[in-house]
Structure formats: C-alpha cells, structure tokens
C-alpha positions, 0 to 999 in steps of 0.5 A: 458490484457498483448500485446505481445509487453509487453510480449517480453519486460517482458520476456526480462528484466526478462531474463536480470535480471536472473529470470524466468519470472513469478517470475519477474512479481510476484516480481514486483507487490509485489514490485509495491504494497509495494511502494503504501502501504509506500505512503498510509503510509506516507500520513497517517502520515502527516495528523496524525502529523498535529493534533498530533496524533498517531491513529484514535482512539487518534484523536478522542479522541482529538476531544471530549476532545476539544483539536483540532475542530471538522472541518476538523479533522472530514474530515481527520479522514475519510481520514486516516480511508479509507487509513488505509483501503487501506493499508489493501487491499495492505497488503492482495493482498501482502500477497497473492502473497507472498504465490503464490510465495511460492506454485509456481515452481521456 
C-alpha cells in the first residue's frame, strides 16, 4: 500500500521530470525490473564462465562426458536453472507492463 506521504514524493518527482504520474510509476517498475533481470543475468554468467559453459544444457553435457565433477556443478546448475526462471517471470511482468503502458492513456 502506497502512504500518502510516498504519493506526494511520487507525484512530485513525476511532476519534476515532466510525466504524468502513472506513467513515471509504470516506467519506474519497468526500469526497477530490468536492473534485477541484468543481475540475474550477470549471476548466471559468472557461475556459467567458471565451468566454461554457455548453457545448462552445455553444462550438463560437460558433466557426463567428464570434463567437469559432478560436485558442486550439480548444486550451480540448479541455481542457473532457478535464475533463468527468475529471469523469465521478469521478463513476462516487463512485458506486461509495457503492454499496460501501450493500452493506457498517455
């Protein structure tokens, strides 16, 4: 729930930036998800670049074919698989958004 005391901030920065209100929330969220989405990213990719891999898929692969143990590929391969699905969910709220945007009143 949004205080007033937030709302007045809000509506004041939007004012301040030349948007109208609910345009600079929506912007802002849109902007908020993508940073986390380019942190998921980059988290991916470090834990990706240590086995030199490109993909789960190419991690496993790696994995049965012996060039890289089994312990703790295993345990980052799960974690770059529950971060590509983060990365999904902020891909789909973006998109929904974006499409809020489009259909709403500007």
């Amino acid at each position: 729930m949004i205080t007033a005391e937030l709302h007045k901030r809000v509506e004041k920065i939007a004012h301040n930036v030349g948007m109208e209100e609910d345009v600079f929330v929506l912007k802002a969220s849109i902007s908020y998800l993508a940073e986390k989405k380019r942190a998921y990213l980059k988290e991916r990719f470090e834990i990706l670049s240590r086995y030199g891999a490109i993909s789960v898929a190419d991690l496993q692969t790696k994995i049965k074919s012996g060039k890289i143990p089994e312990h703790p590929v295993w345990e980052d391969m799960i974690e770059v698989e529950n971060i590509e699905a983060e990365v999904r969910e902020m891909d789909d709220a973006i998109r929904d958004l974006q499409k809020t945007a489009r259909s709403g009143p500007h």
